[in-house]
C-alpha positions as a printed Julia matrix, in Angstrom:
189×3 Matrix{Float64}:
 -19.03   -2.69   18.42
 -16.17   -1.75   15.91
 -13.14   -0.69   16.32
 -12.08    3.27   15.33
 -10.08    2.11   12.57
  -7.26    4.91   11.38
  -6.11    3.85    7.95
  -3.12    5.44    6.62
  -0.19    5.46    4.17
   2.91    3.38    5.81
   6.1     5.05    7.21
   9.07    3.71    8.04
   8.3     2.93   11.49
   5.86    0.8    10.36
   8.05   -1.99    8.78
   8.38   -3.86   11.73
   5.13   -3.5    12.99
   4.02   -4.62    9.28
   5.84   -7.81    9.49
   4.64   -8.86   12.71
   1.13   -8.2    11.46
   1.69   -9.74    8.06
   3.52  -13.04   10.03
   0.41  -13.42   12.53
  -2.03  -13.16   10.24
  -0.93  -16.18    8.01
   0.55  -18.29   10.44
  -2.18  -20.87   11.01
  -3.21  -20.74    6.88
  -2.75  -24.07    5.43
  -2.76  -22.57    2.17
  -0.03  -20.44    2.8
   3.67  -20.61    1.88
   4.13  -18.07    4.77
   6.41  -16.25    2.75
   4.26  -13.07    2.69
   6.43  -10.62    4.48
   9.05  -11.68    2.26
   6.68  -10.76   -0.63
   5.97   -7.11    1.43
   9.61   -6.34    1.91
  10.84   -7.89   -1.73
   8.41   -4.9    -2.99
   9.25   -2.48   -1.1
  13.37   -3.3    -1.43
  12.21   -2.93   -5.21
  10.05   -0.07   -5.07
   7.07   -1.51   -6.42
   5.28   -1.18   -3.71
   2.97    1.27   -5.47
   0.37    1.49   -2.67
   1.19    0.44    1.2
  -1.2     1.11    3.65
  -1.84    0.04    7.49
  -4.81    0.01    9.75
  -4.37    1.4    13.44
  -6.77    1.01   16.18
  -5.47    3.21   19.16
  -2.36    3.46   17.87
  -1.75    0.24   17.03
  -1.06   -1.4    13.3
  -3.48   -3.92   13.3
  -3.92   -4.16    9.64
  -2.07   -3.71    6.42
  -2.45   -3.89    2.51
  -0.43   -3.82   -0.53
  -0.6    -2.96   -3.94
   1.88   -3.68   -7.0
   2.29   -3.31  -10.39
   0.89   -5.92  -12.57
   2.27   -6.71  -15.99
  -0.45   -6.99  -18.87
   0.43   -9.9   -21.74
  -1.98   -7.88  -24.52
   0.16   -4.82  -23.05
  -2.72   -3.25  -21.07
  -0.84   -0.87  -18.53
  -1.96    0.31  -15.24
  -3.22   -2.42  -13.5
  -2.24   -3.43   -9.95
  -2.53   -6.6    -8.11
  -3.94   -6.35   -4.52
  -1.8    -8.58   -1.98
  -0.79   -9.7     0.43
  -3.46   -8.56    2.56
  -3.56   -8.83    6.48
  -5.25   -8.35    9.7
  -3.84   -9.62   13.14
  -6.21  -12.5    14.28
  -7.39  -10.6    17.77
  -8.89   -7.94   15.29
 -10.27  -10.29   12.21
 -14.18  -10.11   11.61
 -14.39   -6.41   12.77
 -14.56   -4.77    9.55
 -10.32   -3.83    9.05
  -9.69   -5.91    6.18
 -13.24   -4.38    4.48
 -11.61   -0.76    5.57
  -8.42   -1.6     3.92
  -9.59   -2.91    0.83
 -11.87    0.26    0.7
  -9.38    2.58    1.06
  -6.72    0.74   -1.17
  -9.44    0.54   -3.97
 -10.35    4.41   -3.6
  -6.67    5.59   -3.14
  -5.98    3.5    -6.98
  -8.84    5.16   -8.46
  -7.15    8.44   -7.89
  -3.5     7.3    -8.86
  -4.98    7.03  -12.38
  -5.07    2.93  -12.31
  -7.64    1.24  -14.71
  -7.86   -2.04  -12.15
  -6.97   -4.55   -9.66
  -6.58   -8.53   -9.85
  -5.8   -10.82   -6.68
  -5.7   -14.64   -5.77
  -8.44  -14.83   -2.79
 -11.81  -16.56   -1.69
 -14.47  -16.3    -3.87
 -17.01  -15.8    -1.11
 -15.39  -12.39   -0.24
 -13.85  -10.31   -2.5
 -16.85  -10.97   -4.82
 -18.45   -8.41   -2.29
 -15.79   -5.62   -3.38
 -17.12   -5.92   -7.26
 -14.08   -8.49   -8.06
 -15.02  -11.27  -10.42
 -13.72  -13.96  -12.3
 -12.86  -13.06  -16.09
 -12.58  -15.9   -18.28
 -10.6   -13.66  -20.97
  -7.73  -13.14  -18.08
  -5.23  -15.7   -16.27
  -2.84  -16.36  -13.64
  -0.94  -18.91  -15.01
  -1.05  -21.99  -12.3
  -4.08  -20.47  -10.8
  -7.62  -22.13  -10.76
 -10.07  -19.87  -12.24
 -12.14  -19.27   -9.53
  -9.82  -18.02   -7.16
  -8.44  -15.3    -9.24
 -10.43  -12.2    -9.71
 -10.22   -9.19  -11.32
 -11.73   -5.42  -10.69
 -12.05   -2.7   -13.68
 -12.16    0.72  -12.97
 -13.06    1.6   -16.46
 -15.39   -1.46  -17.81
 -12.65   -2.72  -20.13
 -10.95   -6.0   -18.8
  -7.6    -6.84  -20.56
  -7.17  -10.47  -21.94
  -4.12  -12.74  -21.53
  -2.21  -13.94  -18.78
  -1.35  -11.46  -15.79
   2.82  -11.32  -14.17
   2.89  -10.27  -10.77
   5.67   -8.78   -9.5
   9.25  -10.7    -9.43
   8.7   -10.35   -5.52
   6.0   -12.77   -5.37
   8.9   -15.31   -5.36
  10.47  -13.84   -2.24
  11.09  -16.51   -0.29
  11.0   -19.16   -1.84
  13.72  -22.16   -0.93
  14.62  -25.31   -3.12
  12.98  -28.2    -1.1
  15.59  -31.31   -1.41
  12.59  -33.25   -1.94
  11.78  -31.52   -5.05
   9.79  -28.71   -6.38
  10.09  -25.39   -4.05
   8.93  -24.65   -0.41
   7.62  -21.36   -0.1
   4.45  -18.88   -1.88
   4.13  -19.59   -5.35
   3.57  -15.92   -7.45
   0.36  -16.71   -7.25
  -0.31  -15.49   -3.43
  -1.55  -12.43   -3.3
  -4.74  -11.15   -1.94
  -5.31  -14.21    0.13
  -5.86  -12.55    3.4
């Protein structure tokens, strides 16, 4: 049986709780940088974080989800990049991260946004409507891990920014290149 799951704008209280959520959730991801609550609290220093929402069950924040402010190189506006997304591992599999997704895609709609775009697995956000648009790129990115979700049927072409913050966290590793997410992290939940 599922969880009651109580999803909900974030407050202040929440930024711990957030963290911890956001820090379990990638911790055993070989294909993270584990930089992502850098990435959380890099947007929300900046105020980008244009959509924030957590998941209780009995009180708890089990879940959370963010939303930023893409930027558009054919100067489309209004599109929003879905990441990072997280669920703590005790509560994975029971429908949050569906319920957040859900929500954050709904709660978009009616800010007036034309779409979303997100690094992830194929095999799931595929079920949300996301698809792979061979007009639009994440520089760095292999196709078929970056997706993309109208709201309106028109899909802008060129290469997709995500927020400065996607860098949060990153170090210079002495052995060259950087340790750390790449800008090209979000979504993967």
């Amino acid at each position: 049986m599922y969880p009651r799951i109580i999803i909900r704008p974030e407050t202040a209280a929440d930024v711990d709780a957030i963290r911890d959520v956001t820090v379990s959730a990638f911790e055993t991801m070989a294909i993270s940088g584990h930089t992502e609550q850098f990435i959380i609290e890099a947007l929300r220093a900046a105020k980008s974080l244009t959509l924030s929402l957590v998941a209780e069950v009995d009180g708890r924040v089990v879940g959370h989800i963010a939303f930023s402010p893409v930027t558009m190189s054919d100067g489309t506006a209004d599109w929003y990049g879905l990441g990072p997304v997280s669920v703590l591992p005790a509560y994975q599999h029971q429908g949050i991260g569906k319920a957040l997704i859900g929500e954050g895609l709904s709660r978009l709609r009616g800010l007036g946004a034309l779409g979303v775009c997100l690094v992830g697995h194929p095999e799931y956000y595929v079920k949300f409507g996301f698809g792979n648009e061979p007009g639009l790129v994440l520089e760095g990115v292999p196709p078929e891990v970056f997706f993309a979700l109208s709201f309106d049927g028109r899909v802008p072409r060129g290469t997709v920014t995500f927020h400065e913050a996607f860098r949060a966290g990153i170090e210079p590793n002495p052995a060259g290149g950087t340790l750390g997410a790449a800008p090209s992290s979000p979504g993967v939940s």
